[in-house]
C-alpha positions in Angstrom: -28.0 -131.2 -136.8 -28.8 -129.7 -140.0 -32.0 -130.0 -141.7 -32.2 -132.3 -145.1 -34.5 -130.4 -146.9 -32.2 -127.3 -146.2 -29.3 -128.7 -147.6 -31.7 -129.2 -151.1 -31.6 -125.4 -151.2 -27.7 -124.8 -150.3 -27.0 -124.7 -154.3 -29.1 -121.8 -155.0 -28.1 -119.5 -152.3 -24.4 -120.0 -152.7 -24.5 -119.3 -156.4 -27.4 -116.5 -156.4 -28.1 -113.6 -158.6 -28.2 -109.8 -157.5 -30.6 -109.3 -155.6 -31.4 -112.3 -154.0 -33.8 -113.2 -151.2 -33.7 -116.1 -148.2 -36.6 -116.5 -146.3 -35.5 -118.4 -143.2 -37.7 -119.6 -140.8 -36.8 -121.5 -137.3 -36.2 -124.6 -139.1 -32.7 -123.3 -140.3 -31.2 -123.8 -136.9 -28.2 -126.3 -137.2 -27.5 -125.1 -140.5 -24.5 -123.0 -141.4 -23.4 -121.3 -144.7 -21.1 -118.8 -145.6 -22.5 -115.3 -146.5 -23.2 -114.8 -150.0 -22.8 -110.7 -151.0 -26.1 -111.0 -153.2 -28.4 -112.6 -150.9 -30.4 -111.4 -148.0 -31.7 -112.9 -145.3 -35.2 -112.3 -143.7 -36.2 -113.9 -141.1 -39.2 -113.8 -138.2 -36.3 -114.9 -135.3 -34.4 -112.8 -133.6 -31.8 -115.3 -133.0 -31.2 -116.2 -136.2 -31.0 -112.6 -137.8 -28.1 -112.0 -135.1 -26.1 -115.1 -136.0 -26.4 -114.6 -139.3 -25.1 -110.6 -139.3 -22.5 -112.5 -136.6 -21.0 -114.3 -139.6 -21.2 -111.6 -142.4 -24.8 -111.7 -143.5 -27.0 -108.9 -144.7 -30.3 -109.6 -142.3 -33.5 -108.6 -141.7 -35.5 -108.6 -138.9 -39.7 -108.7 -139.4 -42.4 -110.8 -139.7 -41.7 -111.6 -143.4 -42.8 -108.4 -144.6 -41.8 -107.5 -147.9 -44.1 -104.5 -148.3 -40.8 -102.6 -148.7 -39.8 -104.6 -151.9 -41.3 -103.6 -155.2 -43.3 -105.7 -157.6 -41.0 -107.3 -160.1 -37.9 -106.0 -158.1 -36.2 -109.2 -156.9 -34.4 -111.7 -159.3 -34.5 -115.0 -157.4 -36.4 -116.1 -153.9 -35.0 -118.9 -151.6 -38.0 -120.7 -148.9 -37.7 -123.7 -147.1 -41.3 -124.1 -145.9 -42.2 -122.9 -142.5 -44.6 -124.7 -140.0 -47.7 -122.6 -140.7 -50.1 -122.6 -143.3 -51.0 -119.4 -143.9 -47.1 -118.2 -143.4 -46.3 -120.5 -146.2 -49.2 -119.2 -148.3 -48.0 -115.7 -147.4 -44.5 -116.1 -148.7 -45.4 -117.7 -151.8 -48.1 -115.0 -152.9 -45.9 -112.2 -151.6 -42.6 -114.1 -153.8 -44.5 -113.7 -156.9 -45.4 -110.1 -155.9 -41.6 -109.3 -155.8 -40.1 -111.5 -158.6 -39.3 -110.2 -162.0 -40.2 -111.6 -164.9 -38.0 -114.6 -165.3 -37.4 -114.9 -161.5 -37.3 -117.8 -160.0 -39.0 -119.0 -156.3 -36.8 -122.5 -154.6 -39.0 -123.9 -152.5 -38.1 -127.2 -150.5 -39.8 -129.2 -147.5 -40.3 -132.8 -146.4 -43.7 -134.7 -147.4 -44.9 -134.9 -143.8 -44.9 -131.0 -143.5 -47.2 -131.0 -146.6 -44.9 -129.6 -149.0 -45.9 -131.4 -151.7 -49.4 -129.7 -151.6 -47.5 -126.2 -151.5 -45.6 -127.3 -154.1 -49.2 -127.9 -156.6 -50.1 -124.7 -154.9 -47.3 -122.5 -155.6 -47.3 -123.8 -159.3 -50.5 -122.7 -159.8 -50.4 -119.3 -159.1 -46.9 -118.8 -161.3 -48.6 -121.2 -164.1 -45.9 -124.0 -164.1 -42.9 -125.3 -162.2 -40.6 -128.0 -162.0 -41.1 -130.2 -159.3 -38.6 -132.8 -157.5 -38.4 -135.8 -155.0 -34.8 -135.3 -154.3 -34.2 -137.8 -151.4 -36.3 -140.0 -149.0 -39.4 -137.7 -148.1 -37.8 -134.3 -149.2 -39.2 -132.1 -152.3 -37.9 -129.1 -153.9 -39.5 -127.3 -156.5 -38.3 -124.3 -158.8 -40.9 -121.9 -160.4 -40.3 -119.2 -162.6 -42.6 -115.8 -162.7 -43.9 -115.3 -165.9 -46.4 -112.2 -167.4 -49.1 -114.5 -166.5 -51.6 -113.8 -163.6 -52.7 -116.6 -161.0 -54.7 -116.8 -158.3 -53.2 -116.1 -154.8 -53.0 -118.7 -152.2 -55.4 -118.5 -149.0 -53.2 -116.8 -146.1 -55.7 -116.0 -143.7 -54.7 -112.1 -143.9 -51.6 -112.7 -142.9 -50.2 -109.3 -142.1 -53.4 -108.4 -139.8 -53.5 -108.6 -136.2 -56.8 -109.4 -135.4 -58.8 -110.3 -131.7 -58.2 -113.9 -132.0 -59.3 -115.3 -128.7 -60.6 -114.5 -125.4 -61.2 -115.5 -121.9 -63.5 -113.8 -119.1 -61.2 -110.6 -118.3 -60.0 -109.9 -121.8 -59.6 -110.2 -125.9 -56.6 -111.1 -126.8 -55.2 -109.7 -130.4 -52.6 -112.2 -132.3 -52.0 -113.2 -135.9 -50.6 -116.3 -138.1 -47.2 -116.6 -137.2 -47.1 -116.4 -133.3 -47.2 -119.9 -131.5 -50.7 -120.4 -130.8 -51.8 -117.4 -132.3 -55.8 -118.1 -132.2 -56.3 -119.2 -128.5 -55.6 -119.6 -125.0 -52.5 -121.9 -124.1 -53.8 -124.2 -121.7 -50.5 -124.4 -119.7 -50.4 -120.9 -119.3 -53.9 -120.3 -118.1 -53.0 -123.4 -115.2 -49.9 -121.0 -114.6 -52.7 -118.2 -113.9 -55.2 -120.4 -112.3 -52.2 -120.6 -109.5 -50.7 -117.5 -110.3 -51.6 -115.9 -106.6 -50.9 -118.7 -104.6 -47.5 -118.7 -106.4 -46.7 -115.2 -105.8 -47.1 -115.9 -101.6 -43.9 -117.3 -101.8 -42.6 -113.8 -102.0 -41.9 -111.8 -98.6 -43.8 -109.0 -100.7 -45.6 -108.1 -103.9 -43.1 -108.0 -106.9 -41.9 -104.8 -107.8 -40.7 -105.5 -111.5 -42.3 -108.6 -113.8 -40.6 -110.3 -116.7 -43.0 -112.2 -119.1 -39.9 -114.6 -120.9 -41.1 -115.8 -124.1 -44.2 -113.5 -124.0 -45.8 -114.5 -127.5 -48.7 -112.9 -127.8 -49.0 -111.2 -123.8 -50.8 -113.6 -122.3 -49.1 -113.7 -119.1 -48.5 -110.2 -118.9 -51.7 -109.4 -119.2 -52.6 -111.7 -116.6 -49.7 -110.4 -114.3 -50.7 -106.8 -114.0 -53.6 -107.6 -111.7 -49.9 -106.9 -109.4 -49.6 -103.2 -110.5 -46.1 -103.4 -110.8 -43.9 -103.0 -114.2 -43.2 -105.4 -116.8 -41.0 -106.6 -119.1 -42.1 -108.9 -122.0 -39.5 -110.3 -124.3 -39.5 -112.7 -127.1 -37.5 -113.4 -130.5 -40.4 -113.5 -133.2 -41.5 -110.5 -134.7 -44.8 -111.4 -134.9 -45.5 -112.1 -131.0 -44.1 -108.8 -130.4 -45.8 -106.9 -132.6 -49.3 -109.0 -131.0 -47.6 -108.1 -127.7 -47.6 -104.4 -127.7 -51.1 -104.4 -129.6 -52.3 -106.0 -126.2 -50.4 -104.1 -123.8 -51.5 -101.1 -125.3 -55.4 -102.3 -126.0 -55.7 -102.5 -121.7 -52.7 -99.6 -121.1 -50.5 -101.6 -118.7 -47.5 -100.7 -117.6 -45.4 -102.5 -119.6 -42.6 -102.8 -122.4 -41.7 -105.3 -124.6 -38.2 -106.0 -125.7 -37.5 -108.0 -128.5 -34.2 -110.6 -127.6 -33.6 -114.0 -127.5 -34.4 -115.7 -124.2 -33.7 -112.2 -122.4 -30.4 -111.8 -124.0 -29.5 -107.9 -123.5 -31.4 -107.4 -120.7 -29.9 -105.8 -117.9 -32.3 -105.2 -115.0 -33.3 -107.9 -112.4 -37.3 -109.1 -111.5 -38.7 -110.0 -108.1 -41.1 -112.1 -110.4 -40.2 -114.4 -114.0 -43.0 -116.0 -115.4 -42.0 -118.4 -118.2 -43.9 -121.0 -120.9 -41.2 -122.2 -122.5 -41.8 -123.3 -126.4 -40.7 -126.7 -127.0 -40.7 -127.3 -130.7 -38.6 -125.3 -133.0 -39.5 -125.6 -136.8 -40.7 -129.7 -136.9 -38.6 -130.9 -134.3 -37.4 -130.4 -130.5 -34.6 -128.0 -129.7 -33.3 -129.9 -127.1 -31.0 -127.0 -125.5 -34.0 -124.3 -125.6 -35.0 -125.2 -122.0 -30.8 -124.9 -120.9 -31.3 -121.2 -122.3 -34.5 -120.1 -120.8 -33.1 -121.5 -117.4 -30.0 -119.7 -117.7 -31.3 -116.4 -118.4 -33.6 -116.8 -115.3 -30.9 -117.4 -113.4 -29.1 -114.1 -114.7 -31.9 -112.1 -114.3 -33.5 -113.2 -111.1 -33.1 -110.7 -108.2 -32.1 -111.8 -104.9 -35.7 -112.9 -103.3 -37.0 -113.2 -106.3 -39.0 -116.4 -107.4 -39.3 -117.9 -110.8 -42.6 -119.8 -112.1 -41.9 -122.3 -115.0 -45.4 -124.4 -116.3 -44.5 -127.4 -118.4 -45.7 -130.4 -119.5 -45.4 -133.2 -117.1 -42.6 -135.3 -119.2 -40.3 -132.5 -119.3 -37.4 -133.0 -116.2 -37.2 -129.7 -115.8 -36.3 -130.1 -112.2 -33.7 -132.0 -113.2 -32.2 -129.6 -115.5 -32.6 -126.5 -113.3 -30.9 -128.2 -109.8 -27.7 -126.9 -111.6 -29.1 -123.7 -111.5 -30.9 -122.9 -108.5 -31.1 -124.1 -104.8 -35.1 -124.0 -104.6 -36.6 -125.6 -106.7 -40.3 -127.4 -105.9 -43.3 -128.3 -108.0 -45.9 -126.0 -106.5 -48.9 -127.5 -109.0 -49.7 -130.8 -111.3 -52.3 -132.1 -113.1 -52.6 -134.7 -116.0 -51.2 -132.3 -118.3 -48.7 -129.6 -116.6 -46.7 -128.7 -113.6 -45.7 -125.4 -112.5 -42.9 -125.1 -110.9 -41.0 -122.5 -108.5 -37.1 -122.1 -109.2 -35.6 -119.4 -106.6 -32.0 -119.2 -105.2 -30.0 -119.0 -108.3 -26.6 -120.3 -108.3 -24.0 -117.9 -109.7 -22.3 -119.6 -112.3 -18.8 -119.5 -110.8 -20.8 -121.2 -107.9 -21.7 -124.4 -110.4 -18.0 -124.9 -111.0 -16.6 -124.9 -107.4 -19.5 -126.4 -105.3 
């Protein structure tokens, strides 16, 4: 299902000047648009990077970072607004960095993400700006970069990794733009609280890890009290980049690999420990969990067990008995349930039961 205050911005990047820049956040997904030879895509998710390049799109992979674009170098910018505060704030400041004079920034969002105040915001700092209810709740505003010098918007450092929380064993280093970024999930630390009593249902101690979705390391940190290797893998830049800041702040043995939920990993794990994210941009990705539970299956070695925490509304039993043969719910409380998926049916399996 595409996004309506996407479609406000479809104009501009189909008819765009050379060169041209789209800064596409997770709220794209559902949209679709034939690549435009001036225009570039950057984006923090992996996933969307790949499709685009699938279809013909030049596309970059980073945590927004446009420290390789030069001041006044860049003739139009293209932003629905992201989640975030301060990664809204960071694209906006950084977008009048990179604009010419006579640039232009298109900006677009829906009232309940706040864009109007981004909107006032943004046309502050470039000194005017053209502002638009286009449809029901959505806003799009154009502003042009001038000689004139504003003041830039509050973006909490963006770019820094900083220690941004911490629990009794360790500090954990994150920034803006990784879910959670400035604390300690509270279904993942119920996923440690058990993690040992869990790990019993192995016939011996795991021998390789994967940490799927890792964000910032949390669970891979927590997992190396085992000794034994790990993987960590997610799609946005940013939690890798906080990632491997942790693994090498305690030197673990581990990796991180950036791919979408495990895609283009080969090897198999005695142990997959998983927090799947729910929300994608301002709404729930309904087939996220079907991919997280598929890639388990694919990458869970014969023995092996599986440990999925999840809030208690989510069927995920339900949706994994296609999968795998075990499957119990090992802890609850008012929140969360972990639960143990093990036995994974092969896929040709599924279709002739």
């Amino acid at each position: 299902m595409s996004d309506p205050s996407f479609e406000l911005l479809r104009p501009w990047l189909q008819n765009a000047p050379e060169p041209t820049l789209w800064l596409a956040d997770e709220n794209l997904i559902g949209s679709r648009l034939h690549p435009t030879p001036s225009v570039t895509m950057i984006s923090n998710r992996l996933d969307l990077v790949d499709a685009a390049r699938a279809i013909g799109w030049r596309a970059d992979w980073s945590d927004f970072d446009l420290s390789g674009r030069a001041d006044g170098s860049v003739a139009r910018i293209v932003y629905r607004v992201s989640k975030e505060k301060p990664l809204v704030h960071h694209c906006i400041n950084e977008a009048w960095r990179v604009l010419r004079t006579g640039g232009e920034l298109i900006l677009s969002g829906d009232k309940s993400e706040g864009v109007k105040g981004y909107l006032d915001r943004a046309k502050k700092l470039f000194g005017d700006g053209e502002l638009e209810k286009v449809s029901g709740n959505c806003w799009r505003g154009r502003f042009i970069r001038t000689e004139q010098t504003g003041t830039r918007l509050d973006d909490r450092e963006y770019e820094q990794l900083r220690p941004a929380c911490r629990d009794q064993e360790h500090t954990f280093w994150s920034k803006p733009g990784v879910f959670g970024w400035d604390k300690v999930d509270k279904g993942s630390a119920f996923l440690i609280d058990h993690l040992d009593d869990f790990v019993a249902a192995l016939a011996a101690p795991p021998d390789r890890i994967l940490d799927l979705g890792c964000g910032y390391g949390y669970l891979t940190l927590k997992a190396a009290r085992f000794g034994a290797p790990i993987v960590a893998t997610d799609n946005n830049a940013a939690a890798v980049a906080a990632c491997r800041r942790n693994i090498a702040e305690y030197a673990i043995d581990a990796e991180v690999v950036p791919a979408s939920c495990g895609e283009g990993i080969k090897q198999r794990f005695a142990l997959i420990l998983c927090n799947p994210p729910f929300h994608a941009g301002f709404s729930v990705e309904d087939d996220l969990t079907e991919r997280f539970l598929d890639a388990t299956a694919r990458l869970l070695e014969t023995g092996g067990i599986a440990g999925f925490v999840v809030n208690r509304h989510i069927m995920l039993e339900r949706r994994a008995a296609g999968r795998f043969r075990r499957i119990e719910t090992l802890a609850e409380n008012g929140s969360f349930k972990l639960v143990l998926l093990a036995d994974a049916i092969c896929p040709e399996s599924r279709l002739f039961p």
